[in-house]
MIFI-188423 format. One record per residue (C-alpha): x, y, z. Coordinates in steps of 0.2 Angstrom, whole numbers, plus 2048, in hexadecimal, padded with zeros to 3 digits. Example, Ala and Ser with C-alpha at 12.3 -4.5 7.8 and 13.67 -1.06 7.14 Angstrom:
<pts>
83E7EA827/8447FB824/
</pts>
This chain:
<pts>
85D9E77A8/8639E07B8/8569DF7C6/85A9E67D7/8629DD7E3/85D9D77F6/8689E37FB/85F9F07F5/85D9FB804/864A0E807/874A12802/882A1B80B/886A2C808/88CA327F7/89CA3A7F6/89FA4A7E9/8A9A417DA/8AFA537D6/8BAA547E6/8C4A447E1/8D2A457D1/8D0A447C2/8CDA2E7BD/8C5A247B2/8B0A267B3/8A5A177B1/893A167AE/88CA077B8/878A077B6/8769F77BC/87A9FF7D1/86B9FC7DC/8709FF7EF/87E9FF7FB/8859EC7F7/8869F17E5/891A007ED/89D9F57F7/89E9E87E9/8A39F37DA/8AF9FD7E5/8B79F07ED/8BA9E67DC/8C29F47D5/8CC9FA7E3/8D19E67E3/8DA9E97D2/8EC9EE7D0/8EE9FE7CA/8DEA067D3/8E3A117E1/8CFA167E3/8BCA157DE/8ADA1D7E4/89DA1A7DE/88FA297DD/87EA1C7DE/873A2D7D8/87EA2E7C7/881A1B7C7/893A1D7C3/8A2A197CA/8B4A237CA/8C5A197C9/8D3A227CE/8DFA177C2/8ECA167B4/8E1A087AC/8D7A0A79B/8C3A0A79D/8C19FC795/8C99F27A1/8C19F87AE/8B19F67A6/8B79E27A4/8BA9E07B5/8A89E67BC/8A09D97AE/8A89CE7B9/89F9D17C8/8909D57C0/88F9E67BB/88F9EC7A9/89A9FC7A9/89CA0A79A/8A9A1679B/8A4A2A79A/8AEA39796/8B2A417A8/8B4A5279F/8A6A52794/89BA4E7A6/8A3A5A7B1/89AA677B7/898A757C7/890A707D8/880A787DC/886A887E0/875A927DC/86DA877E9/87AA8B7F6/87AA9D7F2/866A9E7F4/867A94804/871AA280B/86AAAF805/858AA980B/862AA281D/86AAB5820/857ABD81A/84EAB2826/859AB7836/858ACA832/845AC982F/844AC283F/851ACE849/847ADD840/838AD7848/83DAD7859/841AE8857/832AEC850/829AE785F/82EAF586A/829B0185A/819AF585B/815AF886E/818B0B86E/828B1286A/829B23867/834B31863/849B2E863/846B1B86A/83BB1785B/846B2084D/856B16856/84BB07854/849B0B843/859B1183E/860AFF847/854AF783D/859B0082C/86DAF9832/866AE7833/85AAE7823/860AF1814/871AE6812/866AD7813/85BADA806/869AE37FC/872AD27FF/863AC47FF/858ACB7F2/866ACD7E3/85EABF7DA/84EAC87D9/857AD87D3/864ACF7C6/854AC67BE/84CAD57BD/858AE07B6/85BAD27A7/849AD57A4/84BAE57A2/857AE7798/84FADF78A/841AE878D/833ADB796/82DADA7A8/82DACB7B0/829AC47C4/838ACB7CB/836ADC7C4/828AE07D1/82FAD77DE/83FAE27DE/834AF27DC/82BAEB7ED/83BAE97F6/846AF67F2/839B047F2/833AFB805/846AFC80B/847B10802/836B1880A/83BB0F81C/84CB1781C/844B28817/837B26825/845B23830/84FB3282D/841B3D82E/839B3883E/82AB2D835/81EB22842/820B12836/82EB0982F/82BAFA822/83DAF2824/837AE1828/82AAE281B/838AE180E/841AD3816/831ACB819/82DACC807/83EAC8803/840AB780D/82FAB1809/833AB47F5/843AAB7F7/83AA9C7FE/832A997ED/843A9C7E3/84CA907EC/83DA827EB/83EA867DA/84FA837D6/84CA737E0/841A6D7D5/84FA707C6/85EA6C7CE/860A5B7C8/85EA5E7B6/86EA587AB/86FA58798/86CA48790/878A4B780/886A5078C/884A3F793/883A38780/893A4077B/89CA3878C/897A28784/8A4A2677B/8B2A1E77E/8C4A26783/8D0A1D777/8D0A11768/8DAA04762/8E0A08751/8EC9FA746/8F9A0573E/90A9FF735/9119FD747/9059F374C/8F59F6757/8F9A07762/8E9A0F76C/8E5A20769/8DAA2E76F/8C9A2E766/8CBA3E761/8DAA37755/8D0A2A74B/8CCA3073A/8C0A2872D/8CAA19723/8D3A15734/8D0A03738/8CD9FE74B/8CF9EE757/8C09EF761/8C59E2771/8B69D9778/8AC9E1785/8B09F477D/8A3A00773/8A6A02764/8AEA12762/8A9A19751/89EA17742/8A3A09737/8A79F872B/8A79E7734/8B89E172C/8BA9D1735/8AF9C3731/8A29C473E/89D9CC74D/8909CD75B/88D9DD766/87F9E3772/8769F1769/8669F2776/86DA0377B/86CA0B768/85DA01761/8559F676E/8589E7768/8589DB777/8629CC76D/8779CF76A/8769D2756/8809CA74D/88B9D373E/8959CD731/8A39D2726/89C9E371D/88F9E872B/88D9FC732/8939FB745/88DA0C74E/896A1375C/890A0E76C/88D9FA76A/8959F1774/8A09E176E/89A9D1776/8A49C576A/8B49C2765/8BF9D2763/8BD9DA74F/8C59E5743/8BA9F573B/8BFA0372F/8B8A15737/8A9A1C72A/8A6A29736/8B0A31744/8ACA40751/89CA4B74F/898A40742/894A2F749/882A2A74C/886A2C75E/889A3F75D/878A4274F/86FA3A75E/875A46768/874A5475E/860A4E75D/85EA4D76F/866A5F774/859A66768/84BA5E771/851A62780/853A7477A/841A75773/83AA6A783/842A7B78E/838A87785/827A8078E/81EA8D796/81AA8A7AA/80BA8E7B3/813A9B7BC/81DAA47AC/80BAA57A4/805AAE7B2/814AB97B5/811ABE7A3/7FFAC87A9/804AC97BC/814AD37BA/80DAE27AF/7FEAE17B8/805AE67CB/810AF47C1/7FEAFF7BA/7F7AFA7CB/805B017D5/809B117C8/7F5B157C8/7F2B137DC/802B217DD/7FAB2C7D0/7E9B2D7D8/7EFB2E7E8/7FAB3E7E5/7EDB467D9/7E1B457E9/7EEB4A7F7/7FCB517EF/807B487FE/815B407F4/81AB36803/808B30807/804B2C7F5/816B227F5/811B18804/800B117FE/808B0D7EC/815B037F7/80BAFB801/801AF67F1/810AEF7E9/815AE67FA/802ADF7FC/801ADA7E6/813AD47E8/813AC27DF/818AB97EE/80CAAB7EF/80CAAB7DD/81DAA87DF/81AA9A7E9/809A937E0/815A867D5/824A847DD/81CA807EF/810A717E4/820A6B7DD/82AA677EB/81CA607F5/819A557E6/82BA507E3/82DA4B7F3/81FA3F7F3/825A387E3/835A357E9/82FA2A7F7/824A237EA/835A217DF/836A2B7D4/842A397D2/83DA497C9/848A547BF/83FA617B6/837A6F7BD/828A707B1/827A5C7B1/819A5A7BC/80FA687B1/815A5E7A1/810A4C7A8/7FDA537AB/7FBA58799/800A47793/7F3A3D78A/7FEA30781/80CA2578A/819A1D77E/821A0E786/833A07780/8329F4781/8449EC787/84A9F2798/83C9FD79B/82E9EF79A/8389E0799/8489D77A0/84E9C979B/8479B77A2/8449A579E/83599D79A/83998979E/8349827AD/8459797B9/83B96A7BA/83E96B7A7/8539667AA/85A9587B8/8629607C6/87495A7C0/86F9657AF/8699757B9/87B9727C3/8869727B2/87B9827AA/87C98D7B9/88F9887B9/88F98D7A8/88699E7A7/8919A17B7/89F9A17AE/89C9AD79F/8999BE79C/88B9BD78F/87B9C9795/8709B8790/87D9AD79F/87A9B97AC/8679BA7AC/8689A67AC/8719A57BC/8679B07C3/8569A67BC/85F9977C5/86099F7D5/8679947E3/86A9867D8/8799817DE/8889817CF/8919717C8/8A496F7C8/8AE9747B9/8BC9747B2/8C59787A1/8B998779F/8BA99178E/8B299F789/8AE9A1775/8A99B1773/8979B4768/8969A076B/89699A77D/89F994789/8A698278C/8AC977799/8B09687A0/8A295E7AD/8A994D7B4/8B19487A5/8A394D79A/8A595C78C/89696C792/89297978A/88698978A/88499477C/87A99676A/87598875F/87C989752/88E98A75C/88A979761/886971752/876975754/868985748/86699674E/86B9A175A/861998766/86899577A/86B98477C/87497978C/87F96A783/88395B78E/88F94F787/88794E773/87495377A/86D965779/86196A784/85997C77B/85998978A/847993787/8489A6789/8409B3788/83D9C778E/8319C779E/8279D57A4/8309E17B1/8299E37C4/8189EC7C2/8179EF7B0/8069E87AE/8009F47BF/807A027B6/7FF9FE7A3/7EE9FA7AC/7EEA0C7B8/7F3A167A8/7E5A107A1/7DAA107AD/7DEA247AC/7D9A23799/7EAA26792/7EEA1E783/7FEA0E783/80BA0D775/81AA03773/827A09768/8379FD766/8449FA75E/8449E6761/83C9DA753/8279DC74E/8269CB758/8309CE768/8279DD76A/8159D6766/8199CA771/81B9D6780/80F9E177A/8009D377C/8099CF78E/8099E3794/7F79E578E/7FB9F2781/7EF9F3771/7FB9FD767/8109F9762/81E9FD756/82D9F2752/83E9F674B/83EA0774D/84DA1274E/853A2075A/84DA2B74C/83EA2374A/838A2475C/83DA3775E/833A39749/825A2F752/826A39762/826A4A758/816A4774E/80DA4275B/80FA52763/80CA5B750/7FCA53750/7F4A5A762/7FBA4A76E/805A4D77E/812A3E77D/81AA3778D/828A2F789/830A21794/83FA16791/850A12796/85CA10787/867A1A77B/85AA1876F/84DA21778/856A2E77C/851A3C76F/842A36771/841A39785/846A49780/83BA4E773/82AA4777D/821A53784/825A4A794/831A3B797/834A2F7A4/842A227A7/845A137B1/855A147BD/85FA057B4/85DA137A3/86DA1579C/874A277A1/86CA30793/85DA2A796/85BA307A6/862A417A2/855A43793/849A3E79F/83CA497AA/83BA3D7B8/847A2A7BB/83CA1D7C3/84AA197D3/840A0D7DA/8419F97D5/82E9FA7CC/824A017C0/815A017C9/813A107D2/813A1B7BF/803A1D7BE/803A287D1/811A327C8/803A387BA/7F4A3B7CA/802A437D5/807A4E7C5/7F4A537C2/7F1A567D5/800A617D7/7FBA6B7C6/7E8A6C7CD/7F1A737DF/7FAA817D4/7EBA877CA/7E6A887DE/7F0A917E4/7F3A9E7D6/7DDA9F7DC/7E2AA27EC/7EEAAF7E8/7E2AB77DB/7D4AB97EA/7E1ABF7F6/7E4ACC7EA/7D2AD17E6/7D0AD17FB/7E0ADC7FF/7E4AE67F1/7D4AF37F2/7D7AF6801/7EBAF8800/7E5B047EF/7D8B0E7FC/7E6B10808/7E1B05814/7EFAFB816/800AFE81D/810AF8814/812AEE824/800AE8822/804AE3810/813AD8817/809ACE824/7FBACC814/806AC6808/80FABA817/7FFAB5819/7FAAAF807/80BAA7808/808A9D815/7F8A9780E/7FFA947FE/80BA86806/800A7F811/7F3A7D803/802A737F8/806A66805/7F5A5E803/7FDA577F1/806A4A7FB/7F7A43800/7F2A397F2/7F5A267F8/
</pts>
């Protein structure tokens, strides 16, 4: 993948790509920083027919306003530098944040109430009596119960869901808590009572909608990874027909049709190499980090990308029914059975919730055998339910997580699963992909190896073609200062050619140049220099392999590259165990047992090929150059340019976890503290406001201290 560049620093501000029409979408992975912004958008706005683009760096995509085709676009970016994929903009739309915006405001309007109520409570506090102290009341009752009828509907809607199929959950108690606060301090108001508990319920509601809104945080990045598989695809396809070649929607192509696929373009469906050769990039399906070459005869899958000459196929498969869509169709059951893991919290709702209920209905019972006051019995089983009320609970996990997410994301990382951090402590086995998660590829000769007049011609060269092999060449020769050209050709799956002072160069494979094998080699008049290349190890890869270890998980590299590119890389990584040649299928089958035989997988890589297996790990993690997919499968996208810093991400995730199992302590001794003497009547509903407030407050303070792992 393409490292970051100098530039790299932060960006501007992201625009909303919904507000803008509808345009052509591209996936650009390869976006670092603001100078990769104001290159792509000015290149594209450069071109005829482009009446805009804006780029969303988050996403890594780019939206062309245009009556152009994709694939052109997609063409003119390789020529600055930036491979480009087009995606679906329909099947990737989706709503803004709007549950975020609604809690905000809802938790903003229950704040300033709370606060209002209790000024007014401060003259009932210091002695009101009589008409003043029921108009304080009354006034009180005016600014509160549409507040918490207004703030706390996602308590109530939650809780009558669980109702209605007959379970109790967190928010069932919660609702109980507030309404019946709000209820007995309106009856105590109308009939003359010395204590009203409005700001108990706003209280109880503000604090409670603290921890839903850090909890929705936590989750509010989380897009599906086979809705970014199915916008893959490509928008039309060239189709030869009696009249000729005619582009089409893809939705039209139908098994037997045969298809031009132009250079540059994915290959659109499933299907038989007609022409007589072809080479394409297939690193994103199997992780091959070579151009494969095919010929006549050959199985082309949707999604690889033609690096050579354009080529003719016949469609075996179209639709649902290309390799693309099965791959999807594995990931969204992954993702759908990786959604079904049980939080810490959920588990403890499970006892909790029940639990308060028989606390509550038992303290009311006992209280009316022995008084026979209805009202008084009412008031302690209130304050009982306010003082149990699962607001630290609430808290416990949400509080940890955002702490914790924030620390990573200075670290860089970005996390976008609520249960993530749970998940990633469990983890006992970390399954590495090798290209463009541990590698990238380099050059193994030395300059001194070439005169300067050669380094001149082959940076001129590589400059001067598209090839993925080109590009990391000039970028190995640096500031070496190009040679003039001229007469420059471009043979696609061969090299490029040109013209150096009279004298025939050329760049490109051997046997293109009379030479064996696919080899790189620099020709100079009738001599060929071989070019030696190989994969080198990312930024930090061998920090990260040795701090995993050093935390006795267990390495594995599973690849879809040959047994000897991966040994290779392997032996340089520092990883005992490896597996070559192995399929998307193959690493989610691999990724499956593991967890059927007791393991805890963490998956991390960056291509299509990983994908199902991102998903199907029992946790996942992808770089930031991963392919869309991939970062959507994943659990957390390392944004920052190194891998180093992955084995804090496992300490911060065991730290946050340990501060959970904290906090629901804190809140269990709370409990045994406060609720015997809110059951012996001891405590006030307003009492059992400022105690729960207080566990609160300790609960938060108590998750702040998991950013101080260094």
């Amino acid at each position: 993948m393409t490292a970051a560049c100098p530039a790299c620093v932060a960006g501007p501000t992201q625009l909303d790509l919904t507000e803008l029409p509808d345009a052509v979408q591209l996936s650009v992975p390869s976006m670092r920083c603001a100078a990769c912004i104001s290159t792509v958008e000015n290149h594209l706005t450069g071109l005829r027919g482009v009446a805009d683009a804006r780029v969303n760096l988050s996403q890594k995509r780019v939206r062309v306003v245009t009556d152009r085709p994709a694939s052109e676009l997609a063409a003119a970016l390789k020529d600055v530098g930036f491979e480009a994929y087009p995606l679906d903009a329909n099947a990737l739309s989706g709503e803004k944040d709007r549950t975020g915006h609604d809690l905000l405001m809802r938790l903003g309007v229950a704040g300033f109430a709370m606060m209002n109520v209790m000024l007014l409570s401060v003259a009932v506090w210091s002695g009101a009596e009589g008409a003043t102290r029921d108009l304080f009341h009354l006034i009180s009752a005016t600014i509160a119960l549409p507040v918490v009828l207004y703030s706390a509907q996602p308590f109530f809607k939650h809780a009558m869901q669980a109702l209605r199929v007959g379970r109790l959950n967190m928010d069932v108690p919660i609702s109980l808590a507030i309404l019946l606060a709000g209820a007995m301090s309106l009856y105590e108001s109308f009939n003359g009572g010395e204590h009203a508990y409005f700001d108990a319920a706003l209280s109880l509601t503000f604090f409670l909608l603290i921890g839903r809104y850090l909890e929705h945080h936590t989750r509010s990045t989380a897009r599906s990874a086979a809705k970014e598989l199915a916008a893959l695809e490509t928008h039309t396809v060239s189709l030869k027909t009696p009249r000729g070649v005619e582009t089409v929607p893809l939705t039209k192509v139908q098994v037997g049709d045969v298809a031009l696929v132009q250079t540059g373009v994915r290959v659109p469906v499933d299907g038989v190499l007609i022409s007589k050769e072809a080479h394409t990039d297939r690193a994103f399906l199997t992780g091959e980090s070579d151009p494969v070459a095919h010929q006549q005869d050959a199985l082309l899958n949707a999604g690889e990308i033609n690096l050579g000459a354009p080529f003719e196929m016949r469609a075996s498969a179209v639709g649902q029914d290309t390799r693309l869509h099965q791959i999807a169709r594995l990931v969204e059951t992954a993702e759908n059975a990786r959604n079904s893991y049980t939080s810490l919290a959920d588990r403890a709702a499970q006892v909790y919730a029940p639990a308060v209920h028989l606390l509550a209905l038992v303290t009311f019972i006992g209280w009316y055998a022995i008084s026979q006051d209805l009202r008084h019995s009412l008031n302690i089983a209130i304050a009982v339910l306010i003082i149990t009320c699962p607001c630290a609970l609430g808290l416990a996990v949400p509080a940890v997580s955002t702490a914790a997410i924030s620390k990573l994301y200075r670290l860089g990382f970005l996390v976008k699963s609520g249960t993530a951090l749970e998940r990633l402590a469990e983890c006992r086995n970390i399954v590495l992909d090798k290209t463009g998660t541990l590698t990238t590829p380099g050059f193994s000769f030395a300059k001194d190896d070439f005169s300067d007049s050669d380094l001149s011609i082959a940076k001129a060269l590589a400059q001067n073609s598209a090839h993925p092999l080109s590009k990391s060449l000039d970028l190995y020769l640096g500031e070496v200062r190009p040679a003039e050209l001229d007469a420059i050709s471009e043979t696609k799956g061969g090299g490029v050619s040109a013209n150096s002072d009279g004298v025939k160069v050329a760049l490109g494979r051997a046997s293109w140049l009379g030479g064996d094998g696919d080899a790189l080699v620099l020709k100079i008049g009738e001599t060929l220099h071989p070019v030696p290349y190989k994969e080198t190890l990312k930024e930090g890869v061998q920090d990260m392999t040795g701090g995993l270890s050093a935390q006795n998980l267990a390495l594995e590299i599973m690849s879809g590259d040959t047994p000897e590119k991966t040994a290779q890389v392997a032996a340089a990584a520092e990883v005992a165990e490896f597996t070559a040649s192995m399929s998307p299928e193959e690493k989610s089958t691999r990724v499956t047992a593991m967890e059927a035989e007791g393991a805890t997988p963490c998956m991390i890589g960056d291509g299509l090929n990983d994908t199902v297996a991102l998903a199907a790990a029992h946790a996942s993690i992808a770089p930031g150059s991963a392919l869309d997919a991939a970062r959507s499968a994943a659990d957390v996208v390392v944004i920052g340019n190194t891998m180093a810093h992955v084995p804090k991400l496992f300490k911060i995730a065991h730290r946050a976890v340990a501060l959970s199992r904290q906090n629901f302590a804190i809140s269990l001794v709370y409990n045994l503290i406060a609720v015997p003497i809110a059951v012996l009547g001891y405590a006030t509903p307003l009492a059992a406001a400022l105690a729960m407030s207080l566990s609160s407050i300790t609960v938060l303070l108590n998750a702040v201290r998991v950013g101080r792992i260094s």
